[in-house]
C-alpha positions as CSV (number, residue, x, y, z in Angstrom):
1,X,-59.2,11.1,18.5
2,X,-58.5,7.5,18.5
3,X,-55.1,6.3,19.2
4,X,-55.0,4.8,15.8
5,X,-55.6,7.6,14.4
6,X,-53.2,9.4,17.0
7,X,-50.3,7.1,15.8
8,X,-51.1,6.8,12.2
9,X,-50.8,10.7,12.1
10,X,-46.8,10.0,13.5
11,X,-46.5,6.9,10.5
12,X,-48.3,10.0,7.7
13,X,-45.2,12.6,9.3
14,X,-43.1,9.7,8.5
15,X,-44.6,9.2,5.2
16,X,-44.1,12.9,4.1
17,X,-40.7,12.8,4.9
18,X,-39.8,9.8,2.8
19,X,-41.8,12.0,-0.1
20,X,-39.4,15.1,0.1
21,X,-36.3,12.7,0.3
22,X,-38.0,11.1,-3.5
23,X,-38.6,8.0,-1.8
24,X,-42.2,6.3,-2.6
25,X,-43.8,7.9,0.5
26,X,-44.5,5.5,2.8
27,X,-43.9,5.6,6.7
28,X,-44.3,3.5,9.9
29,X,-44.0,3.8,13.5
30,X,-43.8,1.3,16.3
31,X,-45.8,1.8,19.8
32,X,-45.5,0.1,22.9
33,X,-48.0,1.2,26.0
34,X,-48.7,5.1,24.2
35,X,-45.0,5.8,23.0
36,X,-43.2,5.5,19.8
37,X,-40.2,3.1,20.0
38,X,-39.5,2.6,16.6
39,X,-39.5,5.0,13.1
40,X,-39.5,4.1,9.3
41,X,-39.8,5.8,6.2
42,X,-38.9,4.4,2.9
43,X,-35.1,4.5,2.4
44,X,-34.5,2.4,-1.1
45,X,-33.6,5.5,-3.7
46,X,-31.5,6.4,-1.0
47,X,-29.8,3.1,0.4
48,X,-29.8,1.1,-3.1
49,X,-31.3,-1.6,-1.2
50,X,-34.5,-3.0,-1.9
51,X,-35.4,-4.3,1.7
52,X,-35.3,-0.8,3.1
53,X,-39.3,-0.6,3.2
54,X,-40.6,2.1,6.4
55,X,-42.2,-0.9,8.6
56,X,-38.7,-3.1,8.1
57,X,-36.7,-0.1,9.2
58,X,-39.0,1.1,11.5
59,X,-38.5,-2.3,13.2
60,X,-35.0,-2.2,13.6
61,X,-34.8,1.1,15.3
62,X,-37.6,-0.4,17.5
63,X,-35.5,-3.4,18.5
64,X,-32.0,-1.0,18.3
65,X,-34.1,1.2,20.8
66,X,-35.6,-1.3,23.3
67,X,-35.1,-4.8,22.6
68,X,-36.5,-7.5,20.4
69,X,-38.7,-8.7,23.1
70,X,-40.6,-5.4,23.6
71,X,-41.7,-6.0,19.9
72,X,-44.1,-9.2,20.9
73,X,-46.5,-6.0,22.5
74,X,-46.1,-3.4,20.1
75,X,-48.1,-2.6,17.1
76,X,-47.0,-1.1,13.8
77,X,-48.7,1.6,12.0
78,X,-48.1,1.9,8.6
79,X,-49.2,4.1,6.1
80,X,-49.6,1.5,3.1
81,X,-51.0,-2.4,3.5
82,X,-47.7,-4.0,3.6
83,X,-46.0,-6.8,1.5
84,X,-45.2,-9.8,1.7
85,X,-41.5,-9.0,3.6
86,X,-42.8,-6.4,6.0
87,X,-45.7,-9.2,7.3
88,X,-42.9,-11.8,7.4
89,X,-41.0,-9.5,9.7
90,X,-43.9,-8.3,11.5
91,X,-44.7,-12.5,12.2
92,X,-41.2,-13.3,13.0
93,X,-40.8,-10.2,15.5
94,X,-44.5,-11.3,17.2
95,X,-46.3,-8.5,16.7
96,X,-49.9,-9.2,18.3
97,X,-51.1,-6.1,16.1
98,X,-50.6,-3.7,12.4
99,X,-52.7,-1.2,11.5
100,X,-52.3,0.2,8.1
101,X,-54.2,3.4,6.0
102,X,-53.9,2.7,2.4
103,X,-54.5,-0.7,1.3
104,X,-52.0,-2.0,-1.4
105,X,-54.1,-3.6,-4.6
106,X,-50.7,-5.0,-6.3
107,X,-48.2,-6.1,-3.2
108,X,-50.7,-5.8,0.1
109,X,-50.3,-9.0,1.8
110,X,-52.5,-8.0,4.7
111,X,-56.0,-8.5,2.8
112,X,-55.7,-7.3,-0.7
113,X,-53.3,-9.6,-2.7
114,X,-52.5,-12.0,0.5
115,X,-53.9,-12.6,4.1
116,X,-50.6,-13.9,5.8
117,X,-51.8,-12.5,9.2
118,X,-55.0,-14.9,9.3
119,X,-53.1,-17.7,7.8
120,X,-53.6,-20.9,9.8
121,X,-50.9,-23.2,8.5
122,X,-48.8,-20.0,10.6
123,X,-48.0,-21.0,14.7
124,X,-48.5,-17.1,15.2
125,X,-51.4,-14.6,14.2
126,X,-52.1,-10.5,14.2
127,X,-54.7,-8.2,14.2
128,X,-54.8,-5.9,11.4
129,X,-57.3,-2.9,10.9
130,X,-57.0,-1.5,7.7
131,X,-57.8,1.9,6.5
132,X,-57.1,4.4,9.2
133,X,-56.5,7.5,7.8
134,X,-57.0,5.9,4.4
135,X,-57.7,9.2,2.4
136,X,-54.6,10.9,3.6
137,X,-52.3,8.2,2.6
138,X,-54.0,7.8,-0.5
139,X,-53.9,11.5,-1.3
140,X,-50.1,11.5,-0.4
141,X,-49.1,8.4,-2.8
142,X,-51.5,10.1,-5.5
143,X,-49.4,13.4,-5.3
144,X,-46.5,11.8,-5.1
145,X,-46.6,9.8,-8.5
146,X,-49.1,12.5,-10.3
147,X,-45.7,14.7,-9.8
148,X,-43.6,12.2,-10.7
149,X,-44.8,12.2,-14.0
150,X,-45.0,15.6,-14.8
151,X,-41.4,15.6,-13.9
């Protein structure tokens, strides 16, 4: 097993526990040298405020747990493609490095709406490898709405 695949499985745990909490399940995790220094899920229902997406709270507990300047060698796994705010976090903290499952048609501002990352007027760039674990975080944001609107 890969260790994208490895941590993805930690951001998917994540995920599942924003779903059972009625959150939109999404979930993110943030790794420096093989160990988890930051977790996320989806907290808006919950909070009432929109900005609480996983990868913006799973930075915070990152930096709350090691530092800010541990962040400019982490990566963040995340189970969707994320927007617009959670790549302008991701740029401002220095990530070198996001990997996401699902990509995001409406909002993903990795590669499917926007490519911030890769943008050159931008003094800082990431990596981003999209679809790991795609199916899984697919199949969890399909169950999730399918049962929302039986409800």
């Amino acid at each position: 097993m890969s260790d994208d695949v490895r941590w993805m499985g930690e951001a998917i745990a994540e995920a599942q526990n924003a779903f059972v909490r009625g959150e939109v399940p999404v979930g993110a995790v943030v790794v420096v040298g093989g160990r988890v220094i930051g977790r996320g899920r989806n907290r808006s229902v919950e909070t009432g405020y929109p900005f609480e997406h996983a990868e913006i709270v799973a930075l915070w507990d990152a930096v709350r747990n090691v530092g800010s300047r541990a962040l400019a060698q982490a990566v963040l796994y995340c189970t969707v493609e994320p927007c617009t705010m959670c790549v302008g976090a991701a740029l401002l903290a220095r990530l070198p490095r996001i990997v996401f499952g699902a990509r995001e048609p409406k909002t993903g501002a990795c590669e499917s709406v926007f490519h911030i990352p890769a943008e050159s007027a931008l003094d800082h760039r990431m990596v981003v490898i999209g679809g790991v674990e795609e199916q899984r975080c697919v199949e969890l944001m399909q169950r999730f709405f399918r049962e929302r609107r039986t409800e």
